[in-house]
N, C-alpha and C positions, 0 to 999 in steps of 0.2 A: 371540547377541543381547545388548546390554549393555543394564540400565535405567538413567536418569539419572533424577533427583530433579529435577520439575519443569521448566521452562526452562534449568535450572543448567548451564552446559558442561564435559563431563570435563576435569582439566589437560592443557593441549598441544595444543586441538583449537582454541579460539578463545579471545580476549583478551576477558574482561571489564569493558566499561568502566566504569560504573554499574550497581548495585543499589540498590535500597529494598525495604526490607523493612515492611510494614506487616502490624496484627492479622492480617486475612486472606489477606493476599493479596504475592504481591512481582511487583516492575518489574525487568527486565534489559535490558541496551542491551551486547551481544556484538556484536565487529568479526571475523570470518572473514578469514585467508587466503586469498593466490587460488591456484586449481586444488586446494585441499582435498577430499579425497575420507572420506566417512561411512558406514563399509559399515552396514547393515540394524541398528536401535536404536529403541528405544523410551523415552518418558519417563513414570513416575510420577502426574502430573497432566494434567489436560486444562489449555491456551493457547491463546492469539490470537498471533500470531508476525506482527510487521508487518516488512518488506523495506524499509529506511530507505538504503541505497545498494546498488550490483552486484545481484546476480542469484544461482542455482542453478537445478538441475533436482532435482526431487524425484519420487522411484522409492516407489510402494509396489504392493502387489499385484502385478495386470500393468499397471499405468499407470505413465505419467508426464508431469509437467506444470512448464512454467517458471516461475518465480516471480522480478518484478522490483518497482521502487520502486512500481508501483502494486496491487502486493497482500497479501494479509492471507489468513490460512489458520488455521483453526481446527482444531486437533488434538486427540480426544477420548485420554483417559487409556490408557496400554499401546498405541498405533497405531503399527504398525513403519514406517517409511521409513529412505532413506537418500537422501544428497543428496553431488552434484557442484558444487563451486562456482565462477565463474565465472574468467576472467583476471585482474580486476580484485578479486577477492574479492569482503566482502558486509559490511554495516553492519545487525545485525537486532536489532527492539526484542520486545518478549514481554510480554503480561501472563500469570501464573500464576491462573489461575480456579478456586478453592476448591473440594471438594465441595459447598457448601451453594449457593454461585453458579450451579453448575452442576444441581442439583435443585430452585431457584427458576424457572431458566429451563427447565426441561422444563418443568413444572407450567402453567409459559405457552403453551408448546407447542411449544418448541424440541426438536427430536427428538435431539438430542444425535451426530448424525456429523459426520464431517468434512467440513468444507468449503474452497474456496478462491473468495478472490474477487477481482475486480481489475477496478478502476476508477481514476481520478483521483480520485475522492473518496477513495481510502485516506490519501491524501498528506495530507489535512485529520484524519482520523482520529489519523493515524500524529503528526504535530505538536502533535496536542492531547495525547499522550501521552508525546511527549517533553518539554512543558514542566511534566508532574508529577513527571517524573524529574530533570529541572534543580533543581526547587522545592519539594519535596514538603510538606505540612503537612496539619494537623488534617482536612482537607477531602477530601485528596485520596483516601483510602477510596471516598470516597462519590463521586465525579469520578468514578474508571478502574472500577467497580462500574457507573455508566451508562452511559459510554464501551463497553466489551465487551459490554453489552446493546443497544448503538444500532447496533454493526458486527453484530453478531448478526441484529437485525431489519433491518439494510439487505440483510446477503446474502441472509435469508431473501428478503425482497422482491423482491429482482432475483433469484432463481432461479425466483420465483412469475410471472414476467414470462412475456409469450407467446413462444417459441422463436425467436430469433434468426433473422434471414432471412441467405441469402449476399451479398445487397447487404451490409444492416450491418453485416456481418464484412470483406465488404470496403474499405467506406471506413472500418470504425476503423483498420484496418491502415497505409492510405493517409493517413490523418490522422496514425499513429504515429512512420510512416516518413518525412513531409513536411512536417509541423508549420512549419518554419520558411519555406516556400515561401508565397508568397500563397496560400491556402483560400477558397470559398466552397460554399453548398450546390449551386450550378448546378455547378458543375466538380466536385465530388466526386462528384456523383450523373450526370455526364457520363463518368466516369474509370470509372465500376465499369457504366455501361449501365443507367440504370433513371430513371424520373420524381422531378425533385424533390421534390415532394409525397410519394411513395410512399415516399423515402429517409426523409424527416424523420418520416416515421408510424413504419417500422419501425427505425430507431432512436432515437427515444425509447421507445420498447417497449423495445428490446434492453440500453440501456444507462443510461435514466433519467435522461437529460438530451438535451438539441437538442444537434445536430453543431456550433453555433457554441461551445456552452459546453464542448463537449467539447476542442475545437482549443484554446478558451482555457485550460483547466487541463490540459492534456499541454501548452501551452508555457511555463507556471507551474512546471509538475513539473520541467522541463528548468530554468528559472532557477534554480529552487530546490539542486539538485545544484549548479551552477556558482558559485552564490555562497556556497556551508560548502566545496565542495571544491578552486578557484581561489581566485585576489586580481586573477581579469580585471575590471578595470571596470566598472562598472554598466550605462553605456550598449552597452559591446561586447555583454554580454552580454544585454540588450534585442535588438540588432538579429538574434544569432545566434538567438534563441527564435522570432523571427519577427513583432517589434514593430515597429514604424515609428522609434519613438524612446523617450528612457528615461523619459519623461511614461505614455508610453501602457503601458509594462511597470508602474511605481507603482500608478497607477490599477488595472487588473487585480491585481498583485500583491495592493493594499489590499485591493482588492477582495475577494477571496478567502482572503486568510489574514489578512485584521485590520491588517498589517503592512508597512512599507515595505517596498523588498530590503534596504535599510539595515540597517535597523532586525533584520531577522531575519539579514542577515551574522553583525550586532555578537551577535547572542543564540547564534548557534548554531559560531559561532568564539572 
């Protein structure tokens, strides 16, 4: 079992793109090879490990669980995994979480295990965090300091949620896998068998948002890859997410991330 010194990645295993180092705390933004394999390791510090492109499968115990651009995993200090990574490799960002950050937030009541979580709200997270790493200054202590407490109290919150029903599981699935298809709540809640009503109760429960907001930021999450990772078009890539036109991708995009597609190509390219 090897230990690693916080987020930090041994030589040869993954490219580090960006570091910041700040008093407390440091920012890593590490690019993975694809089909890398990590036998069983532990790191140093406890992190927030956000999944910023590609994918892994993460092995600990006797578990294991997939991790893609919409999640976020919290790792407490010494916790052994190992991870397989995908075809495509993996784009992963990290905040390193100090001992005292970490005995602030129990004291609140954060129980201190590990967690994993995955929603499209990590992708809002996840870019609030890449543009401290772009830009970092005086401030940004005190930024990724609330950042990591607000991922914190949201996974808490959604694991404090009423247990997922097999409907909701099923039409998140079906919104994952179809996003770019015409959506609505009749036909999803027609597609898995159950009362529209009853869909929209138990997944807002399940997942902390209506299944319209959900479809709109799983097809945000899909533009947003396509426009740091292509030089396809704006509009093409409107229509492939499942927009009508590259008006109505704007608007949502704005919407959601502050920012044109433009506007976040030119920032993130």
């Amino acid at each position: 079992m090897t230990a690693i010194t916080g987020p930090t990645i041994a030589p040869g295993l993954g490219t580090l793109l960006r570091r910041v180092e700040l008093p407390a705390a440091a920012l890593t933004a590490t690019a993975y090879p694809p089909r890398l394999r990590l036998t069983p390791h532990t790191h140093t510090g406890a992190f927030l490990l956000f999944v910023r492109d590609g994918g892994f499968l993460e092995r600990y115990g006797q578990r294991s669980e997939r991790c893609d651009r919409f999640t976020c995993i919290y790792r407490p200090a010494y916790d052994e995994h190992a991870n397989e990574f995908d075809d495509a490799g993996a784009t992963l960002t990290a905040i390193d979480l100090s001992p005292a950050w970490v005995n602030r937030l129990r004291e609140a009541g954060f129980a201190g295990e590990r967690f994993r979580v995955r929603s499209p709200f990590v992708d809002q997270f996840g870019d609030r965090l890449d543009a401290e790493l772009a830009a970092p200054d005086s401030m940004s202590e005190m930024v990724i300091e609330s950042l990591a407490t607000e991922v914190i109290v949201f996974a808490s919150r959604l694991a404090g949620r009423s247990e997922r029903s097999v409907w909701a599981e099923r039409a998140r699935r079906l919104i994952e896998e179809g996003f770019a298809s015409p959506l609505s709540l009749s036909s999803i809640a027609a597609a898995v068998g159950v009362h529209p009503v009853h869909l929209a109760r138990q997944f807002r429960a399940s997942q902390g948002c209506t299944v319209g907001e959900y479809i709109r930021r799983v097809r945000v999450g899909y533009a947003r890859r396509e426009l740091v990772m292509t030089g396809k078009p704006i509009a093409e890539i409107a229509f492939a997410a499942g927009f009508s036109d590259h008006s109505q991708l704007t608007k949502t995009f704005k919407r959601i991330t502050g920012r044109s597609p433009a506007a976040y190509r030119a920032q993130h390219r």
